[in-house]
C-alpha positions in Angstrom: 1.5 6.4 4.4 2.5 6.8 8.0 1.9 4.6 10.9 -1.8 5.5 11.8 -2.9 5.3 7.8 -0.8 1.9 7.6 -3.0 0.7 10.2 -6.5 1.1 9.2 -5.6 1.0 5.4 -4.6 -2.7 6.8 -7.5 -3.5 9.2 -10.1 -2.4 6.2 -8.2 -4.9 3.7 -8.3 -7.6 6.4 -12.2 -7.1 6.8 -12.8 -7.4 3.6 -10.3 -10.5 3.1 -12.1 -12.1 5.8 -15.7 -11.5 4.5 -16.4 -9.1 7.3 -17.5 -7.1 4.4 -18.5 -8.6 1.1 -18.3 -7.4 -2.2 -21.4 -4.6 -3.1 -21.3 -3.9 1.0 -21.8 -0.3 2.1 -18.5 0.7 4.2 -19.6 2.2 8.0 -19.5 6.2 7.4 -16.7 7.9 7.5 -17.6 8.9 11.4 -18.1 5.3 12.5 -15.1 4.6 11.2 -13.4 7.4 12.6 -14.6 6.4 16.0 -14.2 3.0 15.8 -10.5 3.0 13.9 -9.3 5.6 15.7 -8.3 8.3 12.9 -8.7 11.5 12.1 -11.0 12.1 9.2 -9.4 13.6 7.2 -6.1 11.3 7.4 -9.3 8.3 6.9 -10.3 10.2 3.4 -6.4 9.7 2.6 -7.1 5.9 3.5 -10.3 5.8 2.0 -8.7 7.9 -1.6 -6.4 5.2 -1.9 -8.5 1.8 -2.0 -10.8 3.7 -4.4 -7.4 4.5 -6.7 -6.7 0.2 -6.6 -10.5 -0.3 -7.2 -10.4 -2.0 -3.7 -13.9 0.4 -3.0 -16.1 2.7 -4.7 -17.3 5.9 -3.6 -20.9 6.9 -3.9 -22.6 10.1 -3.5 -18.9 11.8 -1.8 -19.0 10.2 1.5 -20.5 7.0 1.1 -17.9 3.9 0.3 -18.5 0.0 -0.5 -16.7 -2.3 -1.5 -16.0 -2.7 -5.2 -18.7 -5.3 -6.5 -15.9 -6.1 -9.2 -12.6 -6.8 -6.5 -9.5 -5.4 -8.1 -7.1 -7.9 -9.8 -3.7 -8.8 -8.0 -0.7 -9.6 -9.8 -0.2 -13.3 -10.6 3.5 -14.2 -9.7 4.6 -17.4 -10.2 8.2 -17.2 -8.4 8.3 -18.2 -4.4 10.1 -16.1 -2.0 12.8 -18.5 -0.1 11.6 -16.7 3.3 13.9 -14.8 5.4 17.3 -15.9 5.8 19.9 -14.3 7.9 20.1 -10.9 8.4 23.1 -8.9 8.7 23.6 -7.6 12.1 23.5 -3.7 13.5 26.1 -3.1 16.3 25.7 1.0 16.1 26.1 3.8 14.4 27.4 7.1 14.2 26.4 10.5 12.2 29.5 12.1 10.4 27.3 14.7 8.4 24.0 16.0 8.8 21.4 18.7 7.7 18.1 19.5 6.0 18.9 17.8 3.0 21.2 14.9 3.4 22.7 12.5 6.3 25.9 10.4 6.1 26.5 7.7 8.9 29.0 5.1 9.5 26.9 1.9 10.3 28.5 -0.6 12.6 27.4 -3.2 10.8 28.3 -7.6 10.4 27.1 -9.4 7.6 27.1 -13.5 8.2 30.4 -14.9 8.3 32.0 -11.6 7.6 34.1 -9.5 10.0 32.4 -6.1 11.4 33.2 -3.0 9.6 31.6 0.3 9.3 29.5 0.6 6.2 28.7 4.2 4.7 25.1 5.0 4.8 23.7 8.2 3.0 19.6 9.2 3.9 17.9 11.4 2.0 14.2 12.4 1.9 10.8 10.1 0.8 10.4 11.4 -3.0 7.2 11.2 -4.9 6.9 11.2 -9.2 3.8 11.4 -11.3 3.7 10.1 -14.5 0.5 11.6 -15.9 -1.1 10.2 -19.2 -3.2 12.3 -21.9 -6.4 10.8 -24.4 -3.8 11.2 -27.0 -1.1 8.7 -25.0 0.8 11.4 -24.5 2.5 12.0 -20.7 3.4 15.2 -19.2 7.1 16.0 -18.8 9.2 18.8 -18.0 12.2 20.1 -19.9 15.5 21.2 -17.7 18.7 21.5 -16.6 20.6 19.8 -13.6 23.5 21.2 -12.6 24.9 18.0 -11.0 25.6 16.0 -14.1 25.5 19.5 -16.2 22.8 18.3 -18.7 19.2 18.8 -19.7 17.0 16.0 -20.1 13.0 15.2 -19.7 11.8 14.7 -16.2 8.9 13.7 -14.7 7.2 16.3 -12.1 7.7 15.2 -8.3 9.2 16.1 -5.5 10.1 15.6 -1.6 7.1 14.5 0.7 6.9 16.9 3.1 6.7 15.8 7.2 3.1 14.9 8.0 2.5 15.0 4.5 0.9 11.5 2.3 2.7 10.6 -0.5 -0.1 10.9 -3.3 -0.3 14.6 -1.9 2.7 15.4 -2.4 2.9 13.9 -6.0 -0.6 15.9 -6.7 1.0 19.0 -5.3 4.1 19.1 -7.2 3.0 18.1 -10.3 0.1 21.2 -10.2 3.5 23.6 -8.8 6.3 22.3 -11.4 3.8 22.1 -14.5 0.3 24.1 -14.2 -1.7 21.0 -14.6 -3.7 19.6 -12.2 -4.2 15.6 -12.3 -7.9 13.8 -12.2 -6.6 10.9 -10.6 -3.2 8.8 -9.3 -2.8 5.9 -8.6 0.4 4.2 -6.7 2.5 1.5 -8.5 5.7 1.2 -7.0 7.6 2.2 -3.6 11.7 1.6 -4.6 14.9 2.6 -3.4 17.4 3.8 -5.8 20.2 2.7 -4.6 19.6 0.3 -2.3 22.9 -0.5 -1.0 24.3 2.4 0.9 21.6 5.3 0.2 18.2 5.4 1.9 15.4 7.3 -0.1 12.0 5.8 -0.9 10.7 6.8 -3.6 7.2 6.9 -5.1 5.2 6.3 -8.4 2.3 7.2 -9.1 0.9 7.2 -12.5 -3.3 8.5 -13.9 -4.8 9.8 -16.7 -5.8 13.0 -17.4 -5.6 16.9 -16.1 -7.0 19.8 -16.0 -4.4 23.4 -16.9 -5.0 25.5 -13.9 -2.6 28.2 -14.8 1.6 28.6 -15.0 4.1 26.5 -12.9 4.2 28.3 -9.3 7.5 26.6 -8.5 10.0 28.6 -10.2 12.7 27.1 -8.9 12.2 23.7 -10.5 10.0 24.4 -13.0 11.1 23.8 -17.1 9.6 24.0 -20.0 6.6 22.0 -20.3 5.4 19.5 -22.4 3.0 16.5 -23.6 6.0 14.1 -24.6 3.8 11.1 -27.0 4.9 8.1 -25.3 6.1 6.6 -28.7 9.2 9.0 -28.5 9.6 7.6 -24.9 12.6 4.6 -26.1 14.2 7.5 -28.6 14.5 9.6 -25.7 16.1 6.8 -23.9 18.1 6.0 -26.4 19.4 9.6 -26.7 20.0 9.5 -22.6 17.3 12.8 -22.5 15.9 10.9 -19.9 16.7 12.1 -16.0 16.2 10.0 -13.0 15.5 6.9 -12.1 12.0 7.8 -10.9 11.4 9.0 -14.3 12.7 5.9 -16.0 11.2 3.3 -13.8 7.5 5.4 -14.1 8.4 5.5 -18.2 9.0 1.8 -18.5 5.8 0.7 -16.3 3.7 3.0 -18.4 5.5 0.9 -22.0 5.2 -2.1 -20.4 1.3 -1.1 -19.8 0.6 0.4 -22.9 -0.3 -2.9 -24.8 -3.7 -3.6 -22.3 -4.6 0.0 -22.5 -3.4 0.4 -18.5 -1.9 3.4 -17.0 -2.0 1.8 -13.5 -0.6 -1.0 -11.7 0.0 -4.3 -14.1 -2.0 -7.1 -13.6 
């Protein structure tokens, strides 16, 4: 989400958190909250999509929200964070390299207790992967070659999020592009980096079930050969390294870890 959609996604939480709004209450319409939030409406539908994909509300009759009678469960964690300790410190930095598609800098940077140096930092884009289920447990995946390691593997659909573009957009949109299929529903589990030591690129996951074939993959450039892979053959294929990417690996092993409470969405 960006800023703005941060914002009110937070302030609607915190009202219902607070028992400004209980569960079974009607949400103000989408023009109050417009007015009253500050927010376009359709970047408020964005908002508003996403608490009805982690049950926070339901949606009646298109336009009308309230807050889910039956409040979504959160994740029971048992382990206490220590709190913040002490950061490393940011002196500067400088770009070596830099275009559409990748940035390399040399960070200033000193870690406590440890001389300055210059640490290598490579940015990339925001990425977004969809893990999309079938009623016979079966997930979509797409077939194809990447010339960097000079393989082919299985791949989930996904892409780059676009500038002024929402993440679950983006992971709707490529998924329909790369495969022909159209999801009901996503959901998001996880926001990760990949490497989170000296390259910066969020990435995604969303996972649903269900989709509707709307006609052949329009991105030709990434598209593969397309498939229903049953995710019983998911470990094989990991075992067989046919599996590319960490988004598709770290989307594979929530849906497994899922599987056994009949959950395609965030674990409870």
């Amino acid at each position: 989400m960006g800023p703005k959609t941060e914002r009110v996604d937070k302030t609607i939480r915190e009202w219902i958190t607070a028992g400004k709004l209980s569960p079974g209450d009607k949400l103000p319409s989408e023009r109050t909250l417009s007015e009253q939030l500050d927010i376009g409406r359709t970047a408020l539908r964005q908002v508003l999509a996403r608490l009805v994909a982690e049950g926070v509300v339901e949606v009646r009759n298109r336009s009308s929200y309230l807050v889910s009678p039956r409040p979504a469960v959160t994740a029971r964690v048992s382990t206490s964070s220590p709190g913040p300790l002490e950061p490393w410190q940011i002196h500067g930095e400088r770009t070596i390299y830099d275009n559409r598609w990748v940035q390399l800098a040399l960070v200033d940077v000193e870690p406590p207790g440890v001389e300055r140096f210059e640490h290598h930092v490579v940015r990339l884009h925001h990425v977004a992967i969809a893990a999309v289920v079938d009623d016979q447990d079966r997930v979509l995946m797409l077939w194809r070659y990447r010339f960097v390691p000079d393989k082919w593997g299985w791949e989930l659909p996904g892409g780059i999020v676009d500038a002024g573009e929402e993440a679950l957009a983006t992971a709707m949109r490529e998924t329909e592009e790369e495969t022909g299929w159209r999801p009901a529903r996503l959901e998001h589990v996880v926001t990760y980096q990949p490497m989170v030591g000296m390259v910066d690129s969020p990435h995604e996951i969303f996972v649903g079930r269900g989709a509707e074939h709307v006609g052949d993959p329009t991105d030709v450039e990434e598209a593969g050969h397309v498939a229903w892979v049953p995710l019983s053959d998911i470990p094989g294929l990991m075992a067989r390294d046919e599996l590319m990417g960490s988004g598709t690996l770290v989307a594979l092993l929530h849906l497994l870890a899922n599987r056994r409470t009949g959950s395609v969405t965030a674990a409870s």
